[in-house]
C-alpha positions in Angstrom: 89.9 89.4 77.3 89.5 91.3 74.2 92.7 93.5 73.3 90.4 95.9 71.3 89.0 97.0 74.4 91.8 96.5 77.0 94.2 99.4 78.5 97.5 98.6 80.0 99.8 98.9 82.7 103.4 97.9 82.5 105.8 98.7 85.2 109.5 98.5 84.7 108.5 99.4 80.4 111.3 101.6 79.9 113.3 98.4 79.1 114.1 94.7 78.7 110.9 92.5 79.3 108.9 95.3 79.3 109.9 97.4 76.6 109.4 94.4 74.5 105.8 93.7 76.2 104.9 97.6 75.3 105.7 97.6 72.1 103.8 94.2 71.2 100.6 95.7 73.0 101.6 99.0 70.6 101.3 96.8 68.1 97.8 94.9 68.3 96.7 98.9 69.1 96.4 98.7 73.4 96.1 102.5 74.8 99.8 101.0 77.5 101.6 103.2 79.9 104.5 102.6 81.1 105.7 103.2 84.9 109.4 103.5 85.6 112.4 105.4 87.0 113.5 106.3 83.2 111.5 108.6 80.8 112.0 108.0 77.3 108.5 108.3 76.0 105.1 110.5 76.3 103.7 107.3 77.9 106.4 106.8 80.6 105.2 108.0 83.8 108.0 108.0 86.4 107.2 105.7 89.4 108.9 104.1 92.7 106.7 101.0 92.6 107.3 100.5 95.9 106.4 104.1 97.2 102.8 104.2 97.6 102.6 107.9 97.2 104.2 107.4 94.0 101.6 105.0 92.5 99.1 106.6 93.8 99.8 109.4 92.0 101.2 107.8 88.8 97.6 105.7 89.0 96.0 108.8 88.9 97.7 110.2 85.8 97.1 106.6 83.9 93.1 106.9 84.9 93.4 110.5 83.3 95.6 109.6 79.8 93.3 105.7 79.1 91.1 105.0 82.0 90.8 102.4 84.2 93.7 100.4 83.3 92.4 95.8 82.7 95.8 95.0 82.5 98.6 95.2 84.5 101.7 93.5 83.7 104.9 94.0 86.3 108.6 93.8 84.9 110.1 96.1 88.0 112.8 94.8 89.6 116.3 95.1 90.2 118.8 91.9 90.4 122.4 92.8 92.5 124.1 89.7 93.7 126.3 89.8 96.8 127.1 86.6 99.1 125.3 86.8 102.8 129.1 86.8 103.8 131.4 88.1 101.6 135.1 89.4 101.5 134.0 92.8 103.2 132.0 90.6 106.0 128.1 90.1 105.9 125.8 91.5 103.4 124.4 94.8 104.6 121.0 94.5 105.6 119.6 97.6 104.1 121.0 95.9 100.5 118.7 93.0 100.9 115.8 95.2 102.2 115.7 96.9 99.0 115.6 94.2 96.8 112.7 93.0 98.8 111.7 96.1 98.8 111.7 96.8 95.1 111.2 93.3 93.8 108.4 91.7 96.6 106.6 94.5 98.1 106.8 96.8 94.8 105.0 94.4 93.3 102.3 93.9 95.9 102.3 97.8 96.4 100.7 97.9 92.4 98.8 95.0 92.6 96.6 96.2 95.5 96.1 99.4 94.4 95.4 98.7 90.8 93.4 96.1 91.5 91.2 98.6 94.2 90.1 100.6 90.5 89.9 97.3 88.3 86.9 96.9 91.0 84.9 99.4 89.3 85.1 98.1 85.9 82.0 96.3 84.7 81.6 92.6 85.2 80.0 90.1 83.0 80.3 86.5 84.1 82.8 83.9 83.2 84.5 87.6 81.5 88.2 88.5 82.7 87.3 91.7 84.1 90.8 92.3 84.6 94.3 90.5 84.8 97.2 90.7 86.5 101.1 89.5 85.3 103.5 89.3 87.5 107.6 88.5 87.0 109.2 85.9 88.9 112.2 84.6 87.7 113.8 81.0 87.4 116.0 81.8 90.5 112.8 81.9 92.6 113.3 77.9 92.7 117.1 77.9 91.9 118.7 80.2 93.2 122.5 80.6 92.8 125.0 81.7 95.2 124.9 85.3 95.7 121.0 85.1 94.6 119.5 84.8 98.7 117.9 88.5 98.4 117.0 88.2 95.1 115.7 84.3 95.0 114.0 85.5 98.6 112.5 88.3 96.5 111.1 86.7 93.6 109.7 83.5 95.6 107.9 85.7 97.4 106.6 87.0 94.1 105.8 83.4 93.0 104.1 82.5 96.1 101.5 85.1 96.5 100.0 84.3 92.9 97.6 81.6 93.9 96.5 83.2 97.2 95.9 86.5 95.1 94.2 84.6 92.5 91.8 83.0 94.4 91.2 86.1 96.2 90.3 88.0 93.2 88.6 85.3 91.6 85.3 86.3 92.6 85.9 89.8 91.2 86.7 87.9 87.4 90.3 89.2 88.1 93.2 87.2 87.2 97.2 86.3 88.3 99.4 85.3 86.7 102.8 85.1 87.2 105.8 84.7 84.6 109.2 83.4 85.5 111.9 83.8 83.1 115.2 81.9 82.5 118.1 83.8 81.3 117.4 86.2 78.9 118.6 88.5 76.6 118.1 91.8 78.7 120.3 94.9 79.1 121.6 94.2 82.3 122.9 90.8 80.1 124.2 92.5 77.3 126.7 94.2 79.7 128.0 91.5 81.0 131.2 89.8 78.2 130.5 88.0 75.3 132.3 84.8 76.4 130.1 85.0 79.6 127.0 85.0 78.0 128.1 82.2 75.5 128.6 80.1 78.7 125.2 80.8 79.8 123.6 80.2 76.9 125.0 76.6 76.4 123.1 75.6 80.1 119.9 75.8 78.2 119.1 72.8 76.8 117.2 73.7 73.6 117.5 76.1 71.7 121.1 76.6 73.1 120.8 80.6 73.6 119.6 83.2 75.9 115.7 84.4 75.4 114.4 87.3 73.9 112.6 90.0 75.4 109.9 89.5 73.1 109.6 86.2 73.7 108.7 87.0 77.2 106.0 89.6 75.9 104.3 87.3 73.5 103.9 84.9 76.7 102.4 87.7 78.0 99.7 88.8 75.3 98.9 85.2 75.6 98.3 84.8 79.0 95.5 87.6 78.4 94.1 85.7 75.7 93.7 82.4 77.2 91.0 82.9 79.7 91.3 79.9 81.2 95.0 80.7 82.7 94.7 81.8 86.1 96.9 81.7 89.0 99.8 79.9 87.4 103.3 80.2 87.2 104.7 79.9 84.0 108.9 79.2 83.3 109.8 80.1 80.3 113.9 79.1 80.3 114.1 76.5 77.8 114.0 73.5 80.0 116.6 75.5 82.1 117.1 74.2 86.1 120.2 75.6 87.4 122.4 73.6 89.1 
């Protein structure tokens, strides 16, 4: 795909992965809005990702500001941690609905009704006529106590990418999904310094937490490299969590 000519989607931009995959798509000049719950920017649209109303609408606006978005990339998600039983009893269930809700179906929710305009772009053969990248995460495969919601959400996330991807195949759309390690996001940078330290030295090399924009040049790849279609990609410096 040819970035002069591509116009973007990120959801979840306002920050972290995305905010570092905007601004590298700012960069090589790609027309990008951003869907989230914050508004910091003329090109932030606020969306629910998993409210369909809500997409619809913020779909709408996108078509109106660049057009029929090629790209879509999805960094929405949230990422609690709670034990199924805890000191308080069992996990409520409405608290793991909504990270399915959020992380799974919020990220199905775009994808199908993205992908429903990408239809009308033109098509040349053997030419991505649009792609799709989606986030999974590390914990989709090793999940950590406290992670069952979240691990539940973002396997989900990993295991509709080849399904999707062959589905949309014939359409010269393609899926992709990413699946970071531990990275270097705000929700990190809260946590204390000695705690992040720790996590860093369970990567094996380079002994430190990604960056953001390591993520988003992963990214810009994918949508380079035609021939990358319905993997999952880790990128967690040889990371596997105990």
């Amino acid at each position: 795909m040819d970035l002069a000519t591509a116009r973007a989607i990120i959801t979840g931009g306002a920050s972290g992965l995305g905010l570092a995959t905007y601004n590298l798509l700012q960069k090589h000049g790609v027309p990008t809005v951003v869907w989230d719950k914050q508004i910091t920017d003329a090109n932030h649209i606020e969306c629910d990702v998993s409210n369909e109303h809500e997409v619809r609408i913020a779909l709408s606006k996108t078509i109106e500001k660049i057009g029929i978005p090629n790209i879509c990339i999805q960094c929405a998600g949230i990422a609690p941690a709670k034990r199924a039983v805890g000191k308080n009893g069992p996990m409520p269930l409405e608290e793991f609905s909504r990270v399915i809700e959020i992380n799974l179906i919020g990220t199905f929710n775009v994808l199908r009704l993205v992908a429903e305009q990408m239809l009308k772009l033109k098509s040349t053969e053997n030419v991505t006529r649009g792609i799709f990248i989606n986030t999974a995460s590390v914990a989709a495969f090793e999940g950590q106590i406290g992670q069952a919601a979240y691990s539940a959400s973002k396997g989900g996330v990993a295991a509709m990418t080849l399904p999707l991807a062959r589905e949309f195949a014939q359409h010269n759309i393609r899926v992709n999904t990413i699946a970071p390690g531990i990275m270097q996001t705000p929700m990190m940078a809260h946590m204390p310094q000695n705690v992040q330290e720790e996590l860093a030295k369970c990567v094996p090399f380079p002994h430190r937490l990604g960056h953001p924009e390591e993520f988003a040049k992963l990214a810009v790849h994918i949508i380079d490299n035609e021939y990358l279609n319905g993997e999952i990609i880790r990128i967690d410096g040889s990371l596997r969590m105990n």
